[in-house]
C-alpha positions, 0 to 999 in steps of 0.5 A: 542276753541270758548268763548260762546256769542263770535261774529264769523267772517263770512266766506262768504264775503258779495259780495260773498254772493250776487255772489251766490244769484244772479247766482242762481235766474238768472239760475232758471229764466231760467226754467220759462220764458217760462210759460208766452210765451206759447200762442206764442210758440203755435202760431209759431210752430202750436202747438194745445194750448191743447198741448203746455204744452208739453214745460213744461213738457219738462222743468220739466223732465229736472229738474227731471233728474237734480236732481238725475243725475247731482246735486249729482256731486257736492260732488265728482268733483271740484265745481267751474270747475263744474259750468264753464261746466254746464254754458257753456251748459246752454248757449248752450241750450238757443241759441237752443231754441231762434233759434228753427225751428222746435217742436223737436228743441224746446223740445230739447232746453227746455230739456237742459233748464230745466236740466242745469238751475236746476242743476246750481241753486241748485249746487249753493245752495249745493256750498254756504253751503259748502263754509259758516262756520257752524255758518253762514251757515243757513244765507248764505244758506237764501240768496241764496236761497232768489235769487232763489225766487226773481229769479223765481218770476220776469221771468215771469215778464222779459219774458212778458216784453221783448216778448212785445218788442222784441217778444219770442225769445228776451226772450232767446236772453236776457238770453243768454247774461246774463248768458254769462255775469255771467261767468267771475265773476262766473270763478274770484269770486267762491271759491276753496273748498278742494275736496271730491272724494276719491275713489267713482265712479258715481254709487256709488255716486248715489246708495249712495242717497238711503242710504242717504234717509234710514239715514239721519232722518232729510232729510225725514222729512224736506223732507215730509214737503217741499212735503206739503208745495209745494203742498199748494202753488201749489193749490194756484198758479194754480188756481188762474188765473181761478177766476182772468180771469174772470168775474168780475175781467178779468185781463189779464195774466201780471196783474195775474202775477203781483200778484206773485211779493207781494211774493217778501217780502217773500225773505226778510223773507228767510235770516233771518229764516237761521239766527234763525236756525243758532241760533238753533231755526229751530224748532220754526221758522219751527212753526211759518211758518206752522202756517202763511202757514195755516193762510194764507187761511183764508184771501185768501178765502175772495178774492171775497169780496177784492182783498187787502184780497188776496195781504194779504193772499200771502204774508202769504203763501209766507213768510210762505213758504219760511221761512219753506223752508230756514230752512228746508235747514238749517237744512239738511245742517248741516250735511254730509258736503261731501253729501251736494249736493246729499242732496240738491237733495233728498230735492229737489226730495220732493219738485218737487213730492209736486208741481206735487201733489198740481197741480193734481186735482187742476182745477177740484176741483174749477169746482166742488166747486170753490174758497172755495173748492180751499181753503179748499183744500189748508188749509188742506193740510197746516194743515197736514203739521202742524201736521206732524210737531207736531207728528214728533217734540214730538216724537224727543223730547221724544228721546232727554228726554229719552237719556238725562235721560238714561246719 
């Protein structure tokens, strides 16, 4: 029996924590090295620059079928043997790409990039909630995840700087020994945690993530909100390199890039938006963040008369974005604790379908209206996500009101 106000002791040591954070942003790092290197993959294997998109793509359908075919594992298998198997593949799939001769290699290689390092970033995710206590969990669920964002916002800094010194395949070299540096504390510092299989078989497991999305209330709206919330900051992020390219600014790919790097605070902001949801106040924290995410067009949409105006406008879209995000996990990750993964999976599956949708037509709408309509299209879709959050919030109070009248 647990005294209210009494302080509970963590589950999750501190340098387990930091274990989690780290092996997740260094295997989703994996998935965007390749973003900043196109122009040489073009270059090296004569593939037209209209094409090489293709790479990613490859990536991305990687990421897709992760998801929905391989994260799900988690809930029926041991996780620590898990983790073990899909490094050792990840590792594979670097070294085919770094020793690529042909397209097909490539493609190939990025394929198992993009499939071993998703499936490893958000099995990492579904472990720690798993291995936290329920007290604890939206804070160690905050802290990986924070390492997931610091880990996707400094690949393209680590692939520009080591393809400058070593060229692309330095890139693919480097990870390789990283990841392979990352599995001896991975085997030693990973928990044992008591295994859920029972009786279900994969196909079970995967026909049951239908009946997951049909049930779980809180996974389709904290899914629906990851799906606009990405897409706002998808608007944002393909667009911006079309004003910054040019004139007057002319700021080459690594000086755009570097702007992503003032979102870094954003994974500061992460840790402690689990906490409040700990704290059980995920509804307010949920608030807060849309209403920065919507705000932060504002300051965004005054970047032709300041550049200090757009450094403030990202880091309210990113600490906006990621406190959502954390929270949003949070809340999911309460419940089910045997469906953690398939869980993380689904919310992901939002999350991906949001990125494709806010790239959609993005290019298109600063030919036809340039940087204002960019904004205005990323403000709105912030401000359908807020009143999504509204309708559903008032409605979800209105139950609670009627069943604790109906008591």
């Amino acid at each position: 029996m647990s005294i209210p106000g009494a302080v509970l002791a963590p589950q999750v040591s501190r340098g387990l924590m930091l274990l989690f954070a780290v092996a997740a942003g260094l295997s989703v790092a994996n998935v965007y090295y390749a973003q900043p290197l196109l122009d040489m993959l073009a270059r090296d294997f004569a593939i037209s620059r209209a094409a090489i998109g293709v790479v990613v793509t490859a990536t991305q359908v990687g990421c897709g079928l992760a998801l929905v075919f391989l994260v799900p594992l988690g809930d029926i298998v041991d996780r620590r043997r898990l983790m073990t198997m899909q490094l050792g593949l990840l590792v594979i799939a670097l070294a085919v790409v770094g020793t690529a001769r042909s397209p097909t290699a490539l493609l190939a290689g990025m394929l198992g990039v993009g499939l071993m390092g998703t499936a490893m970033t958000q099995g990492l995710i579904s472990y720690a909630a798993s291995a936290a206590a329920p007290h604890e969990r939206g804070h160690v669920v905050g802290a990986t995840q924070g390492g997931v964002f610091l880990g996707v916002l400094l690949a393209r800094v680590f692939a520009g700087g080591i393809s400058d010194l070593a060229g692309w395949r330095g890139v693919y070299v480097c990870s390789t020994l990283l990841m392979l540096g990352l599995a001896l504390p991975l085997r030693k510092g990973l928990p044992m945690l008591a295994s859920r299989r029972g009786h279900t078989s994969y196909m079970q497991l995967l026909v049951s993530m239908l009946t997951l999305l049909r049930d779980e209330h809180v996974l389709r709206i904290r899914g629906a909100l990851a799906l606009f919330m990405w897409a706002a900051f998808n608007i944002f992020w393909s667009a911006l390199v079309l004003p910054l390219g040019s004139p007057p600014y002319n700021f080459s790919h690594t000086a755009i890039g570097a702007f992503g790097l003032v979102g870094a605070i954003g994974a500061l902001a992460a840790a402690r938006a689990g906490r409040l949801a700990d704290r059980g106040f995920g509804e307010r924290t949920s608030a807060a963040a849309l209403l920065l995410l919507l705000l932060a067009w504002w300051p965004l949409s005054l970047m032709p008369w300041s550049l200090w105006m757009l450094v403030i406008g990202i880091l309210l879209l990113d600490m906006g974005g990621q406190a959502l995000h954390v929270t949003n996990q949070s809340l999911i990750l309460r419940s089910k604790p045997e469906a953690h993964s398939r869980l993380i999976g689904l919310y992901m599956l939002f999350y991906a379908a949001g990125s494709g949708l806010g790239a959609i037509g993005t290019t298109a709408t600063y030919a036809y209206a340039g940087w204002n309509g960019v904004c205005l299209l990323g403000a709105a879709v912030s401000l359908l996500a807020l009143l999504f959050w509204l309708a559903t919030f008032r409605i979800s109070f209105s139950s609670r009101h009627t069943a604790a009248t109906d008591k």
